[in-house]
C-alpha positions in Angstrom: 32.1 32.9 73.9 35.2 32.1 72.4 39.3 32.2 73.0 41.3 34.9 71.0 44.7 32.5 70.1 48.3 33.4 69.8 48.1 33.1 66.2 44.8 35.6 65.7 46.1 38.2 67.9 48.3 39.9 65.5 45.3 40.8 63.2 43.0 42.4 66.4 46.2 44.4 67.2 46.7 45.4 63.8 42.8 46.5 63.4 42.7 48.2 66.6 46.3 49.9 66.0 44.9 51.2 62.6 41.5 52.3 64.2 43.6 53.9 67.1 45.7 56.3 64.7 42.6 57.3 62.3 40.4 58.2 65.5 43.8 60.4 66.8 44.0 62.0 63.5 40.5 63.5 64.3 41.3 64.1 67.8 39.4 61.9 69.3 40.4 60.7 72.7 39.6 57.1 74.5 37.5 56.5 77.5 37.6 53.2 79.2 34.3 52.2 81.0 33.5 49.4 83.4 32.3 46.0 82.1 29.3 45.9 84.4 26.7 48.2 84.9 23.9 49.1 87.0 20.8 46.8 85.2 18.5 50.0 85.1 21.2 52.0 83.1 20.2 49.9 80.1 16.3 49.5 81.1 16.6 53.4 80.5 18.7 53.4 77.8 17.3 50.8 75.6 14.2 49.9 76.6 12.7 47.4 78.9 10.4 46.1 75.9 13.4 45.7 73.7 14.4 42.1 73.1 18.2 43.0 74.3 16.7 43.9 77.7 14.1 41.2 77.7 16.0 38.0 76.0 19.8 39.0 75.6 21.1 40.9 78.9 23.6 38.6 80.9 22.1 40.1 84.3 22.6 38.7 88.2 22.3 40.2 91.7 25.6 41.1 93.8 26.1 40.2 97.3 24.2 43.3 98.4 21.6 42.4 96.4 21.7 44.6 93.6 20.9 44.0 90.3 24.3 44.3 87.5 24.3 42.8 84.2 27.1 42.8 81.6 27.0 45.5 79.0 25.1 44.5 75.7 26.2 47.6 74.1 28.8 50.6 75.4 26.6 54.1 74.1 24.4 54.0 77.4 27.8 53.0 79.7 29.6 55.7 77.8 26.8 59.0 78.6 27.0 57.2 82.4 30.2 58.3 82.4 30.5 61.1 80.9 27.7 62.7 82.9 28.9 61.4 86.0 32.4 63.1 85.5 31.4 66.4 84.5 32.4 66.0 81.0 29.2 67.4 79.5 29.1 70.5 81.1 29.5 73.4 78.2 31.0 71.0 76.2 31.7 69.5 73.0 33.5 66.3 73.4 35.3 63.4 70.8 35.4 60.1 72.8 35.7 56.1 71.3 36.2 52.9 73.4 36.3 49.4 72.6 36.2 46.3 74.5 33.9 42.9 75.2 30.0 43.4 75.1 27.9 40.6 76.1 24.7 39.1 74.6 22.6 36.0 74.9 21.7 35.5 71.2 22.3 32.7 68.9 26.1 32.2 68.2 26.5 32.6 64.2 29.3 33.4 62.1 31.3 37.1 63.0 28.8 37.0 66.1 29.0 35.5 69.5 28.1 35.9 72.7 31.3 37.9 74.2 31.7 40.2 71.2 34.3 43.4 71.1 33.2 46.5 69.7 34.9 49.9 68.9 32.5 52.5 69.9 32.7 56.2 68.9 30.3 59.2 71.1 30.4 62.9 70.1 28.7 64.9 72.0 27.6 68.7 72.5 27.4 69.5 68.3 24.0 69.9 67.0 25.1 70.6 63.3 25.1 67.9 60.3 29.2 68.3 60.1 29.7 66.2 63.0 27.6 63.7 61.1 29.5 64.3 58.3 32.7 64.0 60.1 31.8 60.3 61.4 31.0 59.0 58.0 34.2 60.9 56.3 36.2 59.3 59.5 34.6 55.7 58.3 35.6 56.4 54.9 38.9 57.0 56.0 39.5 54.0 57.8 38.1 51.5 55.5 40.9 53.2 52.9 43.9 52.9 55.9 42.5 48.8 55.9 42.2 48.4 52.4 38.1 48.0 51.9 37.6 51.2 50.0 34.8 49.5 47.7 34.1 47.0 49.5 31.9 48.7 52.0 28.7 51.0 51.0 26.9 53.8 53.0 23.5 54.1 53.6 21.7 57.1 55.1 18.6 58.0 55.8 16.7 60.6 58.2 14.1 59.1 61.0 13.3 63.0 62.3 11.8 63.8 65.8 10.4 62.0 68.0 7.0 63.9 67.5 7.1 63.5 63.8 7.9 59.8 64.4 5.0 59.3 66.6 2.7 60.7 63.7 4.0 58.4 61.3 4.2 55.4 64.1 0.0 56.0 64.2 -0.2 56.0 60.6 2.6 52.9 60.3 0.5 50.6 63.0 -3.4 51.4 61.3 -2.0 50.4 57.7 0.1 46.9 59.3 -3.2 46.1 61.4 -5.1 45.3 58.4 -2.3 43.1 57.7 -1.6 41.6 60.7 -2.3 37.8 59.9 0.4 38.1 57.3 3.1 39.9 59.3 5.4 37.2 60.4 5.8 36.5 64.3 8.3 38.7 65.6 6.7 41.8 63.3 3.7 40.5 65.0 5.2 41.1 68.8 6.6 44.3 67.5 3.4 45.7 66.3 2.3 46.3 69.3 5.8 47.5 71.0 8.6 49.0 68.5 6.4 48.9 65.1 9.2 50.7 63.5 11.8 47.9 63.5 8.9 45.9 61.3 10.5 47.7 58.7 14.0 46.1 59.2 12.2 42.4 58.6 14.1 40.3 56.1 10.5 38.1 56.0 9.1 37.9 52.5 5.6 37.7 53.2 6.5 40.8 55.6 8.3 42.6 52.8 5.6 42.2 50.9 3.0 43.9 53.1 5.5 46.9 53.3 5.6 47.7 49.7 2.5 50.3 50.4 3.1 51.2 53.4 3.4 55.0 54.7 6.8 56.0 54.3 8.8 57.8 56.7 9.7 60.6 54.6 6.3 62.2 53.8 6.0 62.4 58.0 9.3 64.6 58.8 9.6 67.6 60.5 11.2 70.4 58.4 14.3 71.2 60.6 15.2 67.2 60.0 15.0 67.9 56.2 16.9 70.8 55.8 19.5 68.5 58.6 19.6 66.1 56.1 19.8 67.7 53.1 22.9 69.5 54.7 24.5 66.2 55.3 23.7 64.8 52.1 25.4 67.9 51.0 28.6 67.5 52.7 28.9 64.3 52.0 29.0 65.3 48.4 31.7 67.7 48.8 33.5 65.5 50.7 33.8 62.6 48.0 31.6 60.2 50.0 29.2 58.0 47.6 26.1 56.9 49.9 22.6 55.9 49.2 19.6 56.5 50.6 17.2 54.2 52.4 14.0 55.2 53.6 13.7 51.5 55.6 16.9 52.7 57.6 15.4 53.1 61.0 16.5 52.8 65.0 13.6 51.5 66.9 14.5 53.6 70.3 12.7 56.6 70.8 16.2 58.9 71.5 17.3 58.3 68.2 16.4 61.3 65.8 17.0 62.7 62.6 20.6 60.8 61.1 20.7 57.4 61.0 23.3 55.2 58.5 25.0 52.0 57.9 28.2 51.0 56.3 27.3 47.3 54.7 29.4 44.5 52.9 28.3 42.3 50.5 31.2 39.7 51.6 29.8 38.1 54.1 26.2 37.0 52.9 23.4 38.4 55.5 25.2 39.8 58.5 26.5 42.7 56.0 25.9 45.3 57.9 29.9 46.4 60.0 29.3 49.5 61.3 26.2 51.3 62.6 25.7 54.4 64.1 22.9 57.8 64.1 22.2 60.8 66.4 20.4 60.2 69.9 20.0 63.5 71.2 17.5 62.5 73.7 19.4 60.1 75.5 21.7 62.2 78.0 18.5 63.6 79.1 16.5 60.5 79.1 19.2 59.3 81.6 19.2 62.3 84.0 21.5 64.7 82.0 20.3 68.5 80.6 19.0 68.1 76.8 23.0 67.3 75.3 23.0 66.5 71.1 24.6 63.5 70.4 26.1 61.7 67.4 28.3 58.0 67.2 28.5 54.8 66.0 29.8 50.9 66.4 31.6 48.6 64.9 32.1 44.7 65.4 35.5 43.7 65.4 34.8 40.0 64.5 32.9 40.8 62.2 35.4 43.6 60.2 38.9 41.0 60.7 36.4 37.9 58.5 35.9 40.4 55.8 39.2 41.3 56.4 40.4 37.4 56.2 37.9 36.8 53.5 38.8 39.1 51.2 42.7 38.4 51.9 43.2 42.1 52.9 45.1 41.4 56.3 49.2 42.5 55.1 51.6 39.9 55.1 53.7 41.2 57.8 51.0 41.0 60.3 51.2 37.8 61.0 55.2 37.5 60.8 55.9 36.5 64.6 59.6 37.5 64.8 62.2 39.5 62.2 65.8 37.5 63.7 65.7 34.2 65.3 69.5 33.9 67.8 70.3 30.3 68.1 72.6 28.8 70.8 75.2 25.8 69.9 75.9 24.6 73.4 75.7 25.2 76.9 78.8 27.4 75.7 76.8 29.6 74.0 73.7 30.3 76.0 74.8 33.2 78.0 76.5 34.8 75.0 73.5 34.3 72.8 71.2 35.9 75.3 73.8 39.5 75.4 74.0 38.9 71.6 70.2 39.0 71.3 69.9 41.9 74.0 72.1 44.2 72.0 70.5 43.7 68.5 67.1 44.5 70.7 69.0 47.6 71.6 70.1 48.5 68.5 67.6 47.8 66.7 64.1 48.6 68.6 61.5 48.3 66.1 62.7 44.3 65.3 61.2 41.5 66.7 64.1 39.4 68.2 63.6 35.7 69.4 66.2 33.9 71.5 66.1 30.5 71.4 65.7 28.7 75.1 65.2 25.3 76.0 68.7 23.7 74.1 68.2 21.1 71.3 70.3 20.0 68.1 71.0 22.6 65.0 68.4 20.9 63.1 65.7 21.3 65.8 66.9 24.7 66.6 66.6 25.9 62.6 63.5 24.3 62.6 61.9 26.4 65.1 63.6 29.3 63.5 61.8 28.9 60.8 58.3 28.4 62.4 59.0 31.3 64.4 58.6 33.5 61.3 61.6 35.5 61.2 63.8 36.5 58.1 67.3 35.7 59.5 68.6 33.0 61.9 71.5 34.3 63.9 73.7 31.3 64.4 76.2 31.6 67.7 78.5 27.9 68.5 82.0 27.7 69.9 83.9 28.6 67.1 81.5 31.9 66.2 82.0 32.7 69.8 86.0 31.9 69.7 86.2 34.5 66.8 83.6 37.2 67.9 81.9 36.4 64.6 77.6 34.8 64.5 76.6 33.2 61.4 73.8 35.1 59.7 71.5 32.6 57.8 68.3 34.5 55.4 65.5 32.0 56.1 63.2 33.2 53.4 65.2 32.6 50.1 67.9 30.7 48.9 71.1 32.8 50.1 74.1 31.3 51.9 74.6 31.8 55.0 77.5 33.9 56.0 80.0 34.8 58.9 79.3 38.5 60.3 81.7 40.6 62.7 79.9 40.5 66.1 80.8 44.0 65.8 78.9 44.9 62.4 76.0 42.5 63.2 73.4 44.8 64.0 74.5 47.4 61.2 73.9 44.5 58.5 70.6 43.6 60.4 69.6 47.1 60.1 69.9 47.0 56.4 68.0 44.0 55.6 65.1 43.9 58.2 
């Protein structure tokens, strides 16, 4: 778990501010759930043979003995509370969160053990659109952050659960004949979720997957004519995907759509959002048979492509527009109204007072670290003639004496 520092703040404000204004574009509204949950939420939800339940859930008993654990993902926490406050009931609904999620897994790169995630949950819409809205939303904000091309789609349809459990039995005989070769987590997952074999990055394993049964020749004909639908808006819409028949979720309340948005940035975690239709899980968690549609996104993992492809603005990380300086125990208290009324004036500008005394050179110094365009310079003789020097800390301009008066006028026109 790591510390988020003064210095990397701006850029997690700046991706969740952008995020925050694509999602209200669409309408969606946000929905703040609890941190810890009741352990048998996620059992449900995800699957007590799953290795987030069995390896990677931070999970303890409470004083009255109950059993909590810290959410590893925010979809099951997210139904939970949305069934529990009647916001399900005849229905459609457009919710996101985001916040910490919590995993015991091997700290890499873009992922560690606290991790945030921006979640997004539709629910109550049966129809490919809303699948086609999610990934046209994705689109949209991968333009607002600059990454337009440097992010691809892929789709592909997992169908029903019954035509899944056909092709699971077909899946399981051919890798059986194979099983010697699988490596050992394919092996483990034969015998409990054989379709994540499918998502091994093991050579020998790829190999033995070459002829296997394919998904595709096993769906149910209301998941084609879904996904050609999609497929179809998708094409209207402008949005370039591929499809990969390997795409699967290993959770039986997944169905039909199923898609990732992947970089080729960041070597092999590529994959920054993630995201399919579950519409068996509101019922599978004590709700009435509710459709369901959303995805995820890692924020760690979307500000280092951001950072490595040099696509975070300049003026994110600018920590203050006007520094106000104070020459003298003389000028404290008239530096501190001086700064107040350019904060008044001008609301949108970052303004820094300087505390804590020191020389001119120490205090131009810190100006400078601080960031800011302008030094505002107030000593006894500026405060003698109602004047404050104004000194541009970015190029080479002289620095000159400004009415009191006008100051926040000629501010105005230069920050």
């Amino acid at each position: 778990m790591n510390d988020i520092l003064p210095d990397q703040t701006p850029v997690w404000q700046y991706v969740e501010s952008t995020v925050r204004k694509v999602l209200g574009q669409y309408g969606y509204q946000e929905i703040r759930m609890p941190i810890v949950e009741q352990t048998e939420l996620f059992k449900r939800s995800i699957g007590e043979v799953t290795d987030i339940v069995e390896k990677e859930m931070y999970t303890f008993e409470d004083r009255n003995g109950d059993s909590l654990t810290l959410r590893p993902e925010g979809t099951a926490g997210c139904v939970r509370a949305a069934e529990e406050h009647g916001l399900l009931f005849n229905q459609t609904r457009r919710l996101w969160y985001t916040g910490p999620m919590f995993r015991h897994e091997r700290p890499q790169k873009g992922r560690y053990r606290q991790f945030h995630q921006i979640g997004v949950e539709c629910f109550g819409m049966a129809g490919p659109d809303i699948d086609a809205e999610l990934l046209i939303l994705t689109a949209r904000l991968w333009s607002a952050l600059g990454l337009t091309g440097h992010a691809r789609l892929e789709i592909n349809s997992i169908g029903t659960s019954e035509s899944r459990k056909v092709y699971r039995e077909a899946l399981v005989a051919y890798l059986q004949q194979y099983k010697d070769r699988l490596d050992e987590d394919s092996q483990r997952r034969l015998e409990t979720n054989p379709l994540r074999i499918l998502d091994s990055k093991d050579p020998a394993t790829r190999e033995v997957l070459v002829n296997a049964p394919v998904l595709d020749d096993y769906l149910d004909e209301e998941s084609r004519n879904h996904f050609s639908q999609l497929k179809a808006l998708l094409d209207a819409a402008g949005v370039a995907y591929t499809v990969n028949p390997a795409l699967v979720r290993g959770l039986d309340y997944y169905g039909k759509t199923v898609f990732e948005w992947i970089t080729d940035s960041l070597g092999a975690q590529g994959t920054i959002c993630a995201g399919g239709r579950y519409d068996g899980l509101v019922q599978q968690l004590g709700g009435k048979p509710t459709d369901a549609v959303g995805f995820a996104m890692g924020i760690e993992r979307l500000i280092l492509l951001l950072e490595t492809l040099e696509l975070v603005p300049d003026y994110v990380n600018n920590q203050a527009d006007i520094y106000v300086t104070a020459m003298g125990d003389i000028a404290t208290a008239p530096a501190l109204a001086l700064a107040e009324d350019l904060r008044t004036a001008m609301p949108s500008a970052v303004v820094v007072g300087h505390c804590g005394g020191g020389s001119f050179k120490s205090q131009m110094k810190k100006a400078d670290r601080s960031g800011a365009r302008y030094a505002v310079i107030l000593g006894e003789n500026e405060i003698r003639n109602q004047t404050a020097g104004l000194k541009p800390l970015r190029d080479d301009q002289p620095q000159r004496e400004v009415p009191q008066a006008e100051l926040a006028a000629e501010l105005a026109k230069l920050v």
